[in-house]
RODO-2510 file (C-alpha; in nm, 4 decimals, decimal comma):
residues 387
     n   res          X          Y          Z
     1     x     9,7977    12,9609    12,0954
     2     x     9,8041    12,7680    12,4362
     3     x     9,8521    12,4051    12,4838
     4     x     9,7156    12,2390    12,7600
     5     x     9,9578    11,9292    12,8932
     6     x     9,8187    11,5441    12,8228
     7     x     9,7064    11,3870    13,1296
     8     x     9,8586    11,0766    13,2685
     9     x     9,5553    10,9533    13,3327
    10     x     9,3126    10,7344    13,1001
    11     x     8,9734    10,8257    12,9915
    12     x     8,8882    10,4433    13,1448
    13     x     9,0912    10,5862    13,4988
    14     x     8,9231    10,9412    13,5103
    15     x     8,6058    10,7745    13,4474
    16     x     8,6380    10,5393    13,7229
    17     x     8,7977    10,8017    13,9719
    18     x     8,5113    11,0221    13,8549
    19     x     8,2707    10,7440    14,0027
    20     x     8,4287    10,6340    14,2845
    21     x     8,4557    10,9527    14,4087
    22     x     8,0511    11,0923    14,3391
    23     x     8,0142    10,7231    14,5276
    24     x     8,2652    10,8122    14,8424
    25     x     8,0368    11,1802    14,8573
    26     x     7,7167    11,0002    14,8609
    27     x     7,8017    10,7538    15,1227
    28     x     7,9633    11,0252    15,3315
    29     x     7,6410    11,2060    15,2859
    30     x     7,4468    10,9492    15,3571
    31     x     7,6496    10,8205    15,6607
    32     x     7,6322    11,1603    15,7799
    33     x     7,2133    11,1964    15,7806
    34     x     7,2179    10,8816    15,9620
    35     x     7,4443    10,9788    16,2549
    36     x     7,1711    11,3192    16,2603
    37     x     6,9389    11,0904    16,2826
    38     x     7,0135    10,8418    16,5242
    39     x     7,1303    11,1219    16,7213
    40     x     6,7910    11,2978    16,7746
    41     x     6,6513    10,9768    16,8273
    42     x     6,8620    10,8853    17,1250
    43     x     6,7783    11,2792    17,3472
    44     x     6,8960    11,2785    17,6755
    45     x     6,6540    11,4895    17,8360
    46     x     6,3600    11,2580    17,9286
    47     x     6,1841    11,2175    18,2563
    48     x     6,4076    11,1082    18,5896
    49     x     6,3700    10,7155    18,7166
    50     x     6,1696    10,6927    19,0484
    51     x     6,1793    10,3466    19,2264
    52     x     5,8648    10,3350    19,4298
    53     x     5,7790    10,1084    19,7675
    54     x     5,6366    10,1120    20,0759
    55     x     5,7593    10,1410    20,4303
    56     x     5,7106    10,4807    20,5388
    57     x     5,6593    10,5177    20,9117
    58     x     5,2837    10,5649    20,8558
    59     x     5,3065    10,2996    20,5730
    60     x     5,2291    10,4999    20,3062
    61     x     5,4144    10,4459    19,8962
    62     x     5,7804    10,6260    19,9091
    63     x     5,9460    10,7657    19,6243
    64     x     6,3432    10,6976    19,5462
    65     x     6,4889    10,9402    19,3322
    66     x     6,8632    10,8430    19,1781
    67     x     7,0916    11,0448    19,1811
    68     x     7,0852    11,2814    18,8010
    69     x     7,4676    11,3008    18,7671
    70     x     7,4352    10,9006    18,7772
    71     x     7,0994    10,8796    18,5273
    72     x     7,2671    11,1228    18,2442
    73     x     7,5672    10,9812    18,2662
    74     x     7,4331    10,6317    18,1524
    75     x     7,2502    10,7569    17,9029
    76     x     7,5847    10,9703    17,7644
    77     x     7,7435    10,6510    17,8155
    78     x     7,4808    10,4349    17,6062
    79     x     7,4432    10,7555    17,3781
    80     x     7,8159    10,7193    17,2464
    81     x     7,7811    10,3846    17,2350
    82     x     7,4958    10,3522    16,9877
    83     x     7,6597    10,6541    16,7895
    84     x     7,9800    10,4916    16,7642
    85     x     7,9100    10,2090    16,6346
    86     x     7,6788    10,4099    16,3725
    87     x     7,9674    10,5469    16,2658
    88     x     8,2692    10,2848    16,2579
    89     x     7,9963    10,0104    16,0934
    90     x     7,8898    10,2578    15,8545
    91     x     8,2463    10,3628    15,7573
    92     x     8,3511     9,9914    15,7337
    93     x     8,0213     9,9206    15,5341
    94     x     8,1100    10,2470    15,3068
    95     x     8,4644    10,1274    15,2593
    96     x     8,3649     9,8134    15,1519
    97     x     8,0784     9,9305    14,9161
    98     x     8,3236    10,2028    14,7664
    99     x     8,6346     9,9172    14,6892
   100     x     8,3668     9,6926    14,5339
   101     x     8,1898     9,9966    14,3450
   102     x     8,5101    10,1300    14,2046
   103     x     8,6523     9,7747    14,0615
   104     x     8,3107     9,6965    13,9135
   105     x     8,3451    10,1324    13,7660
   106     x     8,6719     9,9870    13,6193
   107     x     8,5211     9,6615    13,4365
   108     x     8,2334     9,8626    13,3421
   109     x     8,4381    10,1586    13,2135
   110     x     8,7015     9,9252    13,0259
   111     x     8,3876     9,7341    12,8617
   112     x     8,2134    10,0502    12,7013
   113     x     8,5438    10,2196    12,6110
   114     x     8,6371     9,9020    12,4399
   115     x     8,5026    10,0273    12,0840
   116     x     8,7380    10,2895    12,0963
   117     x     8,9689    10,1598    12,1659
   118     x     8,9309     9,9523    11,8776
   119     x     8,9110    10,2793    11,6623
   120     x     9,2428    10,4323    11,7808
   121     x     9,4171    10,1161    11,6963
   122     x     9,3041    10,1545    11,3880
   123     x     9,3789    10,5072    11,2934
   124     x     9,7130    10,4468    11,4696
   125     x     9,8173    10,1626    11,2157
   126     x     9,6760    10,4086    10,9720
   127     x     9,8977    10,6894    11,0508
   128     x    10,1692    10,5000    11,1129
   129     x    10,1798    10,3326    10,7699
   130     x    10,4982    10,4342    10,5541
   131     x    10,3350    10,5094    10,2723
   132     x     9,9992    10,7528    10,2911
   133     x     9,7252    10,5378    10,1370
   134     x     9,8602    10,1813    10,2829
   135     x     9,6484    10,1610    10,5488
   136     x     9,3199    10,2803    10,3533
   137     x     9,2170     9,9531    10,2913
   138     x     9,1258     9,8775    10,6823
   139     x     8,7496     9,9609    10,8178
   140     x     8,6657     9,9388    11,1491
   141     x     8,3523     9,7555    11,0985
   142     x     8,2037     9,8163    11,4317
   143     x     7,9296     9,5357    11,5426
   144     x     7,6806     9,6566    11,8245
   145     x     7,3805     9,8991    11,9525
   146     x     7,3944    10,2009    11,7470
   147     x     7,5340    10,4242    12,0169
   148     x     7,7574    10,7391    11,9844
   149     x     8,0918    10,5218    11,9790
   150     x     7,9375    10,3096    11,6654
   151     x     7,8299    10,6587    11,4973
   152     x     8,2051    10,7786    11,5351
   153     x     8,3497    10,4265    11,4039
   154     x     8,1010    10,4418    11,1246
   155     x     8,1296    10,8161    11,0219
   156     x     8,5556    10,7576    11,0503
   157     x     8,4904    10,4031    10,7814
   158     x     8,2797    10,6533    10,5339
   159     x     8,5952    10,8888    10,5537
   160     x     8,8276    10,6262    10,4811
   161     x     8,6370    10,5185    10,2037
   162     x     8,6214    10,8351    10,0486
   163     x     9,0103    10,8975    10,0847
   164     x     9,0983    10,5199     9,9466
   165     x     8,9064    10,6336     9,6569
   166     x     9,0714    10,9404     9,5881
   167     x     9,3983    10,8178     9,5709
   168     x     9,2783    10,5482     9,3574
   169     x     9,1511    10,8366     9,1383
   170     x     9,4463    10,9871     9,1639
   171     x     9,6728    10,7326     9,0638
   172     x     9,4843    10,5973     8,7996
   173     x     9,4818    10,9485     8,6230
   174     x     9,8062    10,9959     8,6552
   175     x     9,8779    10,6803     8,4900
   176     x     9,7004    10,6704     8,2207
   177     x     9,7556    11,0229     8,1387
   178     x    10,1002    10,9430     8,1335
   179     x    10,0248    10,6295     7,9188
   180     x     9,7651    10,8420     7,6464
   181     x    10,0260    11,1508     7,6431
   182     x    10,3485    10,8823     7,5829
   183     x    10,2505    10,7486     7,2019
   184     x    10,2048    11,1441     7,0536
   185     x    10,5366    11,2180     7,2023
   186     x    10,7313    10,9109     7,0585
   187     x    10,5663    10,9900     6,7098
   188     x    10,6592    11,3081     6,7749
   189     x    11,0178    11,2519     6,8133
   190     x    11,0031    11,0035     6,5356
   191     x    10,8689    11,2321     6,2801
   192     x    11,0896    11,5196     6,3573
   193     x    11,4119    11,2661     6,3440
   194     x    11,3294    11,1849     5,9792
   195     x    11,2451    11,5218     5,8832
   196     x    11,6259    11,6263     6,0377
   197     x    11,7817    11,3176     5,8666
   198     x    11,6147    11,3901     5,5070
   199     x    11,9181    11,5098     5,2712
   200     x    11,7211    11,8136     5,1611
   201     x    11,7007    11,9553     5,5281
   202     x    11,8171    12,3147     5,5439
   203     x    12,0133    12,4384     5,8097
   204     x    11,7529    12,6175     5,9475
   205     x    11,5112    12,2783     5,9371
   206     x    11,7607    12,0982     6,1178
   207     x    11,8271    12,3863     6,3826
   208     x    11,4525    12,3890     6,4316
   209     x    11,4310    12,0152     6,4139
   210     x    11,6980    11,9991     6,7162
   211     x    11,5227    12,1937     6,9359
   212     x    11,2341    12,0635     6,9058
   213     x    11,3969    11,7209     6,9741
   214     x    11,5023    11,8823     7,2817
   215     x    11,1438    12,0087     7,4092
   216     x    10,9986    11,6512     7,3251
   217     x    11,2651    11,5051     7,5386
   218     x    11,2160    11,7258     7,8024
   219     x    10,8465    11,6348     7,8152
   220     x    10,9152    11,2733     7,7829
   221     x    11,1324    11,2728     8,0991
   222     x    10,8353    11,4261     8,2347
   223     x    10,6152    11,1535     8,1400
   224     x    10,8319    10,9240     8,2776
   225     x    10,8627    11,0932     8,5981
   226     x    10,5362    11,1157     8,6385
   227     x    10,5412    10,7544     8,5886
   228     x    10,7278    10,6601     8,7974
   229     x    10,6182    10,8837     9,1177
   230     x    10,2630    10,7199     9,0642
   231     x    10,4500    10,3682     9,0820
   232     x    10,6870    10,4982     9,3860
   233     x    10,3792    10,5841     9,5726
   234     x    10,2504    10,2486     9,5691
   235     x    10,3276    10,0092     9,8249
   236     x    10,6562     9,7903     9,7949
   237     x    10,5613     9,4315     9,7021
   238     x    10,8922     9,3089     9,6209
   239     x    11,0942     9,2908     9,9360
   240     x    11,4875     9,1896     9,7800
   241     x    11,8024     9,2452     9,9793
   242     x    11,9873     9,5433     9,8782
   243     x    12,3240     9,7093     9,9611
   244     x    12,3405    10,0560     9,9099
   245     x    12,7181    10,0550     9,8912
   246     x    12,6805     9,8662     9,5214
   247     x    12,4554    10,1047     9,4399
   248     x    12,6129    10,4195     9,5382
   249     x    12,9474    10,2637     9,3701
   250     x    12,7062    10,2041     9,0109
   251     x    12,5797    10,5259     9,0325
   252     x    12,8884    10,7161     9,0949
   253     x    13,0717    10,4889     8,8032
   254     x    12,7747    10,5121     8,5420
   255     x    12,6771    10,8802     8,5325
   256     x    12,8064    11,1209     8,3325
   257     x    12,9055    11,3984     8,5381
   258     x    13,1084    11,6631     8,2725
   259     x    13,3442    11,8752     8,4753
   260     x    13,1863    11,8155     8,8215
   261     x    13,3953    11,5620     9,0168
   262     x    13,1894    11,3146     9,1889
   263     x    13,3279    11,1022     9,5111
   264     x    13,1664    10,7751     9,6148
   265     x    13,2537    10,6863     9,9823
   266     x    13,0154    10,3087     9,9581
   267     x    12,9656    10,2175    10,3220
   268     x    12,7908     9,9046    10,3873
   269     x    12,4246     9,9759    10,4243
   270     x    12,1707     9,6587    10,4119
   271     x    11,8532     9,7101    10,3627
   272     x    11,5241     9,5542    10,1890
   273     x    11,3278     9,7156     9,9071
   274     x    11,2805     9,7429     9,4969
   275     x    11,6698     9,7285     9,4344
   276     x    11,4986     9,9202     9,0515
   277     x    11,3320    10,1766     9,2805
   278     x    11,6174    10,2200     9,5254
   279     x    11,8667    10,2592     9,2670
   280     x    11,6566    10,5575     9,0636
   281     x    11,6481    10,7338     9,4557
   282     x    12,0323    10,7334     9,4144
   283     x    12,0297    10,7973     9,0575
   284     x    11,8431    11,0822     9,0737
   285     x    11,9808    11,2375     9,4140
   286     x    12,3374    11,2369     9,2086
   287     x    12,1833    11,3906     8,8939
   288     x    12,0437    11,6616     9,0858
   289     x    12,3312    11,7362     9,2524
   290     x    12,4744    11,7540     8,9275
   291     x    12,2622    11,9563     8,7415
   292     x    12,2610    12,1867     9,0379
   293     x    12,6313    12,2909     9,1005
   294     x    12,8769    12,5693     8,9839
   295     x    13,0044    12,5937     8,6584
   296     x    13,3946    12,5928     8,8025
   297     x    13,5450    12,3436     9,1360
   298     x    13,2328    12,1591     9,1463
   299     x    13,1750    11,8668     9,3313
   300     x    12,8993    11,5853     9,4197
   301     x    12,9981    11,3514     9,7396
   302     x    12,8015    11,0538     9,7520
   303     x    12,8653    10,8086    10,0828
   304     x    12,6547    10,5529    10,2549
   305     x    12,6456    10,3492    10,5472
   306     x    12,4536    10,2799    10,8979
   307     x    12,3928    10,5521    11,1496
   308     x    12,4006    10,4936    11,5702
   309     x    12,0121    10,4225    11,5503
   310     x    12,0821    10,0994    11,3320
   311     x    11,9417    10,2508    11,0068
   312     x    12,0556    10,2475    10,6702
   313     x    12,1852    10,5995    10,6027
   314     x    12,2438    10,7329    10,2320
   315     x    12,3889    11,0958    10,1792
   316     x    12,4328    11,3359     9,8729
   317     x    12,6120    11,7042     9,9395
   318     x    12,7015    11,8936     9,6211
   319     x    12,8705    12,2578     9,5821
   320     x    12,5736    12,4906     9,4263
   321     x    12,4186    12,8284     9,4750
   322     x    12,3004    12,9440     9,8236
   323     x    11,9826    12,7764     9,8987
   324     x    11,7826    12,9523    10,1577
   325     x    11,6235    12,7596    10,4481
   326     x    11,2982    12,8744    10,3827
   327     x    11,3141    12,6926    10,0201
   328     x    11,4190    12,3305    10,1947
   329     x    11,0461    12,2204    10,2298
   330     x    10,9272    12,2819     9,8596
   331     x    11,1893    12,1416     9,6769
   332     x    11,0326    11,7995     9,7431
   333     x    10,7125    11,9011     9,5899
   334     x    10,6345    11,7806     9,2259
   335     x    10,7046    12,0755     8,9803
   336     x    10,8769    12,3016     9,2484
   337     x    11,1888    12,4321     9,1515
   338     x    11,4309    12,7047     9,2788
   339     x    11,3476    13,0606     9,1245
   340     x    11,6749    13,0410     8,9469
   341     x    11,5633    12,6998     8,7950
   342     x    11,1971    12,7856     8,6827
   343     x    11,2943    12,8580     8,3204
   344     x    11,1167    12,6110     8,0771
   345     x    11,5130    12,5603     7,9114
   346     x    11,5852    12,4323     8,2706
   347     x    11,6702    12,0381     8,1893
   348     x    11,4865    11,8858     8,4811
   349     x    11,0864    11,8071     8,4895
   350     x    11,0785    11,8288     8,9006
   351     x    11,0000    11,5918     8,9890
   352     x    11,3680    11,4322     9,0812
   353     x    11,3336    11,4941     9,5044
   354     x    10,9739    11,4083     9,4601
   355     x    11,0157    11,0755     9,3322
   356     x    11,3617    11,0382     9,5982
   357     x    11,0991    11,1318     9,8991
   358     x    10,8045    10,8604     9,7323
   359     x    11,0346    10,5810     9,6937
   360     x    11,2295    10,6640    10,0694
   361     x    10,8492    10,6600    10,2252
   362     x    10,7757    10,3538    10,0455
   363     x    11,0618    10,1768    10,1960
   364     x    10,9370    10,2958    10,5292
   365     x    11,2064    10,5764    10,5147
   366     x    11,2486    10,9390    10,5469
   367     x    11,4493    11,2326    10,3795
   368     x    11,5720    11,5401    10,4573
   369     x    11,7524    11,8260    10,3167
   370     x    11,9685    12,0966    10,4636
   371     x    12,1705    12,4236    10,3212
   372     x    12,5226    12,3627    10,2828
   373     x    12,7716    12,6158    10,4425
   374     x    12,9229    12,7952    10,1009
   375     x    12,6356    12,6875     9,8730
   376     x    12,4746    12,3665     9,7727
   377     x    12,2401    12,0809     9,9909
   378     x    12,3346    11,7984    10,1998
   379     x    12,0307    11,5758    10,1074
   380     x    12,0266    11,2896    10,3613
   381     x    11,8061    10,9244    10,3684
   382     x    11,7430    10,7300    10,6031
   383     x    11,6217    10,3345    10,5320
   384     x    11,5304    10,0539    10,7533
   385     x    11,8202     9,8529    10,8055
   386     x    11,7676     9,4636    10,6620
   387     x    11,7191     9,2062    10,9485
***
């Protein structure tokens, strides 16, 4: 597939180069009759002067006769004259015409591409907007005739209207499916913890009763995942100054690890966010670099601090299995798990890098993960740095 290059110049410039130049043609045209014209107008070849008079020696009329060399050259000379001026008036007068045509083709051109450029302001602030459905809420609202331009701004409000709603939609059934399956789970759990507890309980009951436990906890951490992803995907209202360096140092001191060794290097990194949603990014970045690893030597380095640009940076590496390139982009979808980790006895609900790449774009960030040399990721985030 072939891509042409973008041109430097403007719709509003090609427009008005587009016009000034038809105009230049036409004038040249024009000019150009004119001097065909005038010129077949002003024909040489008419009939010689004669000066007449008397005084002949029998005193009848004489005839003088000029000279012709002398007759056609003051016609040549009065000739050029009239066609000279034809054509340095007319080019002055074209000139003129064209300058004032092509500044009113730039007014004019500005004033009817105005509307659009009204809608690419707006899609730009859309796009540009950290999280997806932030900039939903705008409409361009275009007053005027009802002209192709208002068509286009219209038929782009209808689409944003439709999208606004569908992630309303979507977040609302993700909520409160999360909030209806909740209350069967905790019953659940609670019923299953008294049956276990009752003195009676064979070992077989409580075996069963134990793992059971475990699948209800498994789909409660899903439930709360999904939770929280719908409330990560939201935009941040609470705008607190954070330093990633306490975090990273919490994190690294709170979490139980087993036998994988986990190093803190807590750089200072300012930046401004939900310190509650910033601190589950780093939470669960270290728990899945945990959960992740090798049974023997393993490691999770966690260090933070501010990179050459002036953002915040935050980065997890861990020892692990080989992770091939071509997996990087998926495991940041929700439910997308390596295929040695899509067991149902695998601990995690996936939705761990999910939630770490909702709650980076909320915080007008980004995230990124590459292969490690040996095995493992390097899973890196990058923040807005706090004014």
């Amino acid at each position: 597939m072939t891509h042409t290059a973008p041109s430097k110049l403007t719709i509003r410039a090609r427009l008005t180069l587009v016009f000034g130049v038809l105009l230049v043609l036409a004038g040249v045209l024009l000019l150009g009759l004119t001097y065909a014209l005038v010129t077949q107008q002003l024909d040489p070849g008419g009939p010689s002067t004669q000066i007449s008079g008397t005084g002949g020696p029998d005193g009848a009329a004489t005839t003088f006769n000029p000279p012709e060399r002398a007759v056609d050259q003051a016609v040549g000379d009065a000739q050029r004259d009239v066609l000279g001026s034809v054509i340095t008036q007319g080019g002055i007068a074209l000139a003129a015409v064209g300058a004032v045509a092509i500044g009113g083709g730039w007014l004019i051109a500005g004033r009817l591409l105005q509307p659009l450029s009204r809608i690419t302001e707006t899609a730009r602030r859309i796009a540009e907007a950290p999280v997806a459905d932030r900039g939903l809420h705008e409409r361009i609202d275009l007053q005027g005739p009802n002209d192709e331009l208002k068509q286009l701004a219209d038929i782009f409000d209808v689409m944003l209207t439709r999208l606004d709603h569908a992630f309303d939609g979507q977040r609302r059934f993700i909520a409160n499916a999360s909030h209806e399956l909740r209350t069967p789970l905790s019953l659940n759990r609670a019923l299953i913890e008294v049956a276990v507890r009752e003195g009676g309980a064979s070992p077989e009951v409580r075996q069963l009763g134990g793992t059971l436990l475990e699948i209800n906890g498994r789909h409660e951490r899903l439930i709360d995942g999904l939770l929280l992803l719908a409330r990560s995907e939201r935009e941040v209202a609470e705008n607190s100054f954070v330093d990633l360096a306490d975090i990273v140092d919490h994190v690294a001191t709170q979490t139980p690890a087993g036998n994988i060794t986990v190093l803190a290097e807590p750089g200072e990194a300012p930046t401004t966010g939900n310190p509650v949603l910033l601190e589950r990014l780093v939470q669960n970045l270290v728990d899945n670099g945990i959960r992740h690893n090798v049974s023997e030597d393993g490691w999770v380095r966690i260090t933070s601090g501010t990179g050459p640009d002036g953002r915040v940076v935050l980065e997890v590496a861990n020892t692990g299995p080989v992770v091939a390139p071509y997996d990087i982009p998926s495991i940041f979808e929700p439910f997308r798990r390596l295929s040695a980790d899509r067991l149902f006895t695998s601990p995690g609900a996936g939705l761990g890098l999910s939630i770490v790449r909702a709650v980076a774009h909320a915080h007008g960030g980004d995230v990124r993960a590459e292969p490690r040399d040996g095995g493992g990721l390097v899973v890196t985030v990058h923040l807005k740095a706090a004014p």
